[in-house]
N, C-alpha and C positions, 0 to 999 in steps of 0.2 A: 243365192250365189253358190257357184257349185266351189269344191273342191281345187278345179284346176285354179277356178274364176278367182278364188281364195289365194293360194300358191302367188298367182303372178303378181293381185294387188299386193300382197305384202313384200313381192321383189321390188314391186314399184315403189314403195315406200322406203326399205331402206337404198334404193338407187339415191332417192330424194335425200336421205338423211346424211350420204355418204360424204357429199362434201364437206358440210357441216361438222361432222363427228371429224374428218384429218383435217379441217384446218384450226383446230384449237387455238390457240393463242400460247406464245410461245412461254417457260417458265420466266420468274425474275430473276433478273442478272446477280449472280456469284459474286463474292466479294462485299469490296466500300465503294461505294461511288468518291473518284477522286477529284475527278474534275467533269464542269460542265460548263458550258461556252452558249450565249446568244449571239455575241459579238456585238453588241452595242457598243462594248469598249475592246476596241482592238488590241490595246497594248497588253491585257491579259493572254493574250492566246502568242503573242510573240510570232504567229505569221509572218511571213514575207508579205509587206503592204507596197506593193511599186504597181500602181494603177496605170502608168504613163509610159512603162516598160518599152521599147523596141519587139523584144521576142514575143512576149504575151503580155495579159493585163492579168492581175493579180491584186484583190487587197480586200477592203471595206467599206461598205457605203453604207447610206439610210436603206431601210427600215433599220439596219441592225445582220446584215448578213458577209458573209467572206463570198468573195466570186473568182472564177476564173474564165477569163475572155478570151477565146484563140483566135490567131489570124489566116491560120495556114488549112489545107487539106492534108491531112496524113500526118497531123501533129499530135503527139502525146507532153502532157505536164502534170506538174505534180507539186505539191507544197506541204513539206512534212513541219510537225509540232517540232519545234527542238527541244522542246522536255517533256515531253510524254512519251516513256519508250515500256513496252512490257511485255512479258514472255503470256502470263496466262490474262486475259480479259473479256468485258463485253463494250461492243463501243456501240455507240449508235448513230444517227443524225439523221436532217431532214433533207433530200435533194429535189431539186427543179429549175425547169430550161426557161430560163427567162430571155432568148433569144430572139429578137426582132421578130427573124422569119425563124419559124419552129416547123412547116412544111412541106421542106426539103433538106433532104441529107441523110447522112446518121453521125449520130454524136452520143457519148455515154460518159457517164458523172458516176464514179462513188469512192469508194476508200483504198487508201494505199498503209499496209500493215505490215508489222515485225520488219521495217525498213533497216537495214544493219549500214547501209550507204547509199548513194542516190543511182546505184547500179543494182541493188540485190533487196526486193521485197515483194510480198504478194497485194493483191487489188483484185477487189470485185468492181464490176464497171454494171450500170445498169442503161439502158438506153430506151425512154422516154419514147422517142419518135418510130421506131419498129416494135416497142414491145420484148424486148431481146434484152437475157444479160449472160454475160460470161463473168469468168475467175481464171485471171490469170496471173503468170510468177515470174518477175523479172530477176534473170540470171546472168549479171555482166549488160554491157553498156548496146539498148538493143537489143537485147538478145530475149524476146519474151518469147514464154510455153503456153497454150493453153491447158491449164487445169480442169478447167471446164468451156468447151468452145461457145460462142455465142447462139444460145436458145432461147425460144420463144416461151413466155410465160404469162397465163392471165393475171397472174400476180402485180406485174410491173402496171403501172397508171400514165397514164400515156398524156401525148404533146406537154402542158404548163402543170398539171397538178401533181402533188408534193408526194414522193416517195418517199417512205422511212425504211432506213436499210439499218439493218444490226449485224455483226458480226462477233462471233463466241469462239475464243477458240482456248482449248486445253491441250496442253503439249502437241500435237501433232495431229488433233484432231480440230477440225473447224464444223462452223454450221453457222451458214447464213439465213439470215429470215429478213421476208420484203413484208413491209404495210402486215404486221402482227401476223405472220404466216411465211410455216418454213421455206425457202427456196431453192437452198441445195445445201447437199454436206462433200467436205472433200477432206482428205487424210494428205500427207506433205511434213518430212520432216527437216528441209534443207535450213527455215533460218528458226529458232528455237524467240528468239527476242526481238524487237527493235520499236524504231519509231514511229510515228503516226501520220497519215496527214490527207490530204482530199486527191483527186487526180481527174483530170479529164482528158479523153481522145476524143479527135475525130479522124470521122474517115472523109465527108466531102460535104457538111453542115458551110455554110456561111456564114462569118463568124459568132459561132455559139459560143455564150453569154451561161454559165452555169451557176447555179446559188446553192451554195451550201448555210445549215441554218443548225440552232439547237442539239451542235453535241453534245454528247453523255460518255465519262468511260468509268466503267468498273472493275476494280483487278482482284482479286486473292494476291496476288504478291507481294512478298516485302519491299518498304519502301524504299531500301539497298535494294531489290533487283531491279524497280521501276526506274532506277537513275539510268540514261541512255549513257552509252560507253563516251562515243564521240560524238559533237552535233553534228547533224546532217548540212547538208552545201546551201538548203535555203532555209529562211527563214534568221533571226536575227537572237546573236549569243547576248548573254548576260554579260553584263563588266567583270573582268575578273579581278576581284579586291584583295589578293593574297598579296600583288606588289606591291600597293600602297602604305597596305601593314606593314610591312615589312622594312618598307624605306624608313617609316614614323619610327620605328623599333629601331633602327642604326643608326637617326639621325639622334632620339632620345640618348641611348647608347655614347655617341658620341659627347652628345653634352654632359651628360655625367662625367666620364671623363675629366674632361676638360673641370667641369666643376673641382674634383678632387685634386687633380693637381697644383689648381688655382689655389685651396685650402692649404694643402699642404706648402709651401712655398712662403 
């Protein structure tokens, strides 16, 4: 083998090695892991669960998964954690189209982050049936940017099988990775914190049937920053037990009182 013959087999081989060598596998996620969710038992996760809804279907079923059903063309939703809010983390989860018909349309599932209210947060959307994901940043009611417009990626796993999607982000920088392999990185510093939660659009799917499964989140934050300011509009608050103490504490209060008086007399 001559020289040249040498030269090119060796281009040819690291052409071969090339993909191999950038798609490494992404590092492990910074921080505690604080929460993790199969959804077997829904009341952990405090979701909005209204399966029977008018506007959309939303909740839990067997095996163990959260879903979001649309009925419309041109409809976006979205169902945030109402206590899981945090400025630095890594989340993860499992998504896929479990959609009657999955061979026509387009439709996209993935996460909705640093939600500061049900008008202002970013989402990556992956879409299953084109092969195609964007990232983009909701600013005011309707009013979405693309951060990164809808591109084609052999990364994404197409029609029913399970996409894992992660998102990392440190102060104002993000980096998404699909199925153990980066996807895109984007810079953005309008919401610094917020909440969490799943989102689906479509554009002209018949009603697509999305399954979200096995989130993960990890923070570096304090457990004081991790608390979300206000809850978001879905998903179901906690009782708040401050008035209850508080009546027991006046009502006790009172009777004392009344006790000492009674003595005294």
């Amino acid at each position: 083998m001559n020289k040249v013959s040498k030269a090119a087999a060796l281009l040819a081989l690291l052409l071969a090695l090339l993909p191999a060598i950038s798609s490494a596998k992404p590092a492990d996620p910074k921080g505690k892991l604080v929460y993790e969710d199969d959804f077997t038992n829904g009341a952990k996760s405090q979701l909005e669960d209204n399966l029977t809804a008018s506007d959309y279907s939303r909740g839990f079923h067997p095996p163990g998964v959260y879903h979001i059903k649309l009925a419309k063309n041109n409809q976006v939703e979205w169902s945030l954690f109402p206590k899981q809010s945090y400025a630095e983390f890594s989340t993860s989860v499992d998504l896929f189209d479990f959609s009657d018909d999955i061979n026509s349309g387009s439709v996209s599932q993935g996460l909705a982050f640093r939600a500061q209210d049900n008008d202002h947060f970013y989402a990556v959307l992956i879409d299953p049936r084109t092969g195609k994901y964007a990232i983009r940043k909701l600013d005011g009611a309707n009013k979405w940017t693309d951060l990164v417009a809808f591109t084609a990626s052999p990364l994404v796993k197409r029609q029913k099988e399970v996409n894992h999607l992660r998102v990392d982000a440190e102060g104002s920088n993000f980096t998404v990775y699909l199925n153990d392999d980066t996807l895109a990185t984007f810079k953005d510093a309008s919401y610094a914190k917020g909440s969490q939660g799943f989102i689906v659009a479509n554009i002209d799917a018949k009603e697509p049937h999305m399954h979200f499964d096995n989130i993960k989140i990890y923070t570096t934050d304090t457990q004081s920053a991790s608390q979300p300011a206000t809850l978001p509009k879905t998903g179901q608050s906690q009782p708040d037990l401050m008035l209850p103490f508080l009546l027991i504490a006046l009502a006790l209060l009172f009777v004392g009182v009344r006790i000492r008086r009674t003595s005294a007399r």
